[in-house]
N, C-alpha and C positions, 0 to 999 in steps of 0.2 A: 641536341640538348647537352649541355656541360655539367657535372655532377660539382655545383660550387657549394664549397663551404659557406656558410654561415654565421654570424654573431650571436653572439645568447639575448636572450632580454625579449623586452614587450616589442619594438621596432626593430626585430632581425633584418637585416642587410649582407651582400655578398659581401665579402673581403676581396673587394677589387681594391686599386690604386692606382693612380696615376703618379709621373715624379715627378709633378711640377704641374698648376694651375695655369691657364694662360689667360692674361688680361683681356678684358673685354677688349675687340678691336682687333687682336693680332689673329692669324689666320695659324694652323703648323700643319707638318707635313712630316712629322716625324716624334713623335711621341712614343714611352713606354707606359706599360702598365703592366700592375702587376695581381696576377690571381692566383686564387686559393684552392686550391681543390679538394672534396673529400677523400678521394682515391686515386692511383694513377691514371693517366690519360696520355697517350702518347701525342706528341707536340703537333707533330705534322696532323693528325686525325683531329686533333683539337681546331687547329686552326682552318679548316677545312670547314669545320663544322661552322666556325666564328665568320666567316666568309659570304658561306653560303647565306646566311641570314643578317647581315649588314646593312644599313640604309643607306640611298644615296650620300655620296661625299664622304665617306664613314669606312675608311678600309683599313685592312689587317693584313701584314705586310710577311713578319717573321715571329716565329716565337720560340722559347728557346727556357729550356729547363735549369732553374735556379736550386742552389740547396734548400731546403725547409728554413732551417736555422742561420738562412745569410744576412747578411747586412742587409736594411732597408732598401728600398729604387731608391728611393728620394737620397739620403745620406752618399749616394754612389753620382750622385749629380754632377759634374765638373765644371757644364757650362754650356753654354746653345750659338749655333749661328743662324745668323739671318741673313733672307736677302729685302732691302727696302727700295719700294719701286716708288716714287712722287710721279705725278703728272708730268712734272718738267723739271730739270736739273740747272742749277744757277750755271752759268757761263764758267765761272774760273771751281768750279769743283772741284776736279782733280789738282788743281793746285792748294784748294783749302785742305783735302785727304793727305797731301804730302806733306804739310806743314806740321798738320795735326799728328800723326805719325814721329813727323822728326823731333816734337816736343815730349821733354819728360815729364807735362803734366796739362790736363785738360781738366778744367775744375767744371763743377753743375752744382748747382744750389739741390740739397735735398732737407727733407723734414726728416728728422732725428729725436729722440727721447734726451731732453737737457740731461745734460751731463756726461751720455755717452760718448766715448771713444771714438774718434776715427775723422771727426770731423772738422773743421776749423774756422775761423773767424764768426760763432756764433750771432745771430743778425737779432733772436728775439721776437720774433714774428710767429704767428700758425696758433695754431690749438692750445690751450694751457695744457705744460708739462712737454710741452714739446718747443725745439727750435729748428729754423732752418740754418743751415752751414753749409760751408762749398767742401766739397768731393774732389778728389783727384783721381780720374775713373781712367785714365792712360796708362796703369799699370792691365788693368783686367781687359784691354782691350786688347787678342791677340793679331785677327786680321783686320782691315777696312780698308777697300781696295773700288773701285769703279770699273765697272764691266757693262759687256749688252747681253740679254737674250739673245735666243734663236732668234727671234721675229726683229733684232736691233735696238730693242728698249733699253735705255742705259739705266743701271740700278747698281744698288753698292752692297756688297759683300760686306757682311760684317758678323766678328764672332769674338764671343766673350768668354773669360773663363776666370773662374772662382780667385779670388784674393782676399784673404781674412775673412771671408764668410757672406763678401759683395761681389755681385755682376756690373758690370757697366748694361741702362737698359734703351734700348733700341730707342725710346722717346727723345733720351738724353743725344744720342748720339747724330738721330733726327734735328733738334734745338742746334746742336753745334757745328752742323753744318747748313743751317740756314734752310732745311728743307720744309714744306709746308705740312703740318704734324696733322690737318685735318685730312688731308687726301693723301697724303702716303702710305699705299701697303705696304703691312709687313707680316712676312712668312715666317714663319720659327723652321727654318731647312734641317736641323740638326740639333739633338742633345745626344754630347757628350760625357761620356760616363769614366770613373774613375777606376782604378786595377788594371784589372786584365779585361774588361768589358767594354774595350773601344771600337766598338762595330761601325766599318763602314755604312755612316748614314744617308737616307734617301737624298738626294736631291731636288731641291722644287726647282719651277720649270717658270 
C-alpha cells in the first residue's frame, strides 16, 4: 500500500498524473506519471510495491524521485517517438520517407480556432469559430526512417519533437505516407523529456 496524498473537497482523488493523454487507438510502452505522497517512500520499495499489484499489460518499469516544488511532467514534455506497423507497406516507401525528409515542408490540413497563429491558407470549413488550414509539420519531425522487427515486419520509425507549442501527430504522418490509418498500429516507444530528464526510453518490440 502507498501512503498517496489526496485532494481536499467532497470527491477527494490521488494526486496522480500522467504527462500526456493518449488517443484512443494508440497503444505506449513508455509513459511517466507522476505521484504524490504524504510522506517519504523510498523509490525502489515503492515501486516494488506498484509492481507487485499491477494488472495484466499494465507495468511499472522505473521510478525516480522528483523535487516537491519542480516543474510540472507535463510542462517537461519535449516530444514522443513511435513505431507504426500497417498490415503492408506501399512498394516505393522508402523512397516516399526520402523525399519527405529532403523537403523543407510537409503541409496536413488541421482544424484551428479562426484567427489563430501558425497556420495558412485558411479553407473555412469545420465547426463555427473554428477553421481548417494546412500546417507545416517537417520542422517537428526529427526521425522517420523504415526498418524491420525481429520477426522482419517493416514499420517506420518515427519521432517528434515540440515546435512552438506543436507535435507533428502519428495520424498525420500515417496520411502522408499513403498508409492505411484503419489498420495501422501505433505504439507511442518513447517520451521525451526536457532538462536534464532525458532518460534512456524503453523500446517497443
Amino acid at each position: 500500500k502507498a501512503p498517496l496524498a489526496y485532494s481536499q473537497g467532497f470527491h477527494a482523488h490521488p494526486k496522480i498524473t500522467f504527462a500526456t493523454a493518449s488517443p484512443v487507438g494508440e497503444e505506449s510502452t513508455c509513459d511517466f506519471m507522476d505521484v504524490l505522497l504524504e510522506h517519504y517512500v523510498d523509490v525502489d520499495d515503492l515501486l516494488a510495491r506498484l509492481q507487485a499489484v499491477l494488472p495484466p499489460g499494465l507495468s511499472a518499469t522505473h521510478a525516480f524521485e522528483m523535487p516537491l516544488r519542480g516543474p510540472s511532467l507535463m510542462s517537461l514534455v519535449e516530444g514522443f517517438s513511435y513505431i507504426l506497423t500497417p498490415p503492408s507497406m506501399p512498394p516505393d516507401i522508402e523512397e516516399t520517407v526520402a523525399a519527405l525528409l529532403a523537403s523543407d515542408e510537409v503541409s496536413v490540413e488541421r482544424k484551428t480556432r479562426a484567427g489563430k497563429p501558425g497556420g495558412r491558407k485558411p479553407r473555412g470549413r469545420g465547426k463555427p469559430g473554428k477553421t481548417v488550414a494546412e500546417f507545416n509539420i517537417r520542422p517537428m519531425i526529427r526521425t522517420l526512417a523504415v526498418e524491420h522487427a525481429e520477426d522482419g515486419t517493416p514499420r517506420i520509425r518515427f519521432e517528434t519533437v515540440d515546435v512552438d507549442g506543436r507535435l507533428a501527430k502519428p495520424r498525420e504522418i500515417i496520411q502522408v505516407l499513403g498508409l492505411d490509418p484503419n489498420s495501422t498500429r501505433v505504439i507511442k516507444n518513447g517520451t521525451l523529456l526536457r532538462e536534464d530528464l532525458r532518460f534512456a526510453l524503453a523500446e517497443g518490440s
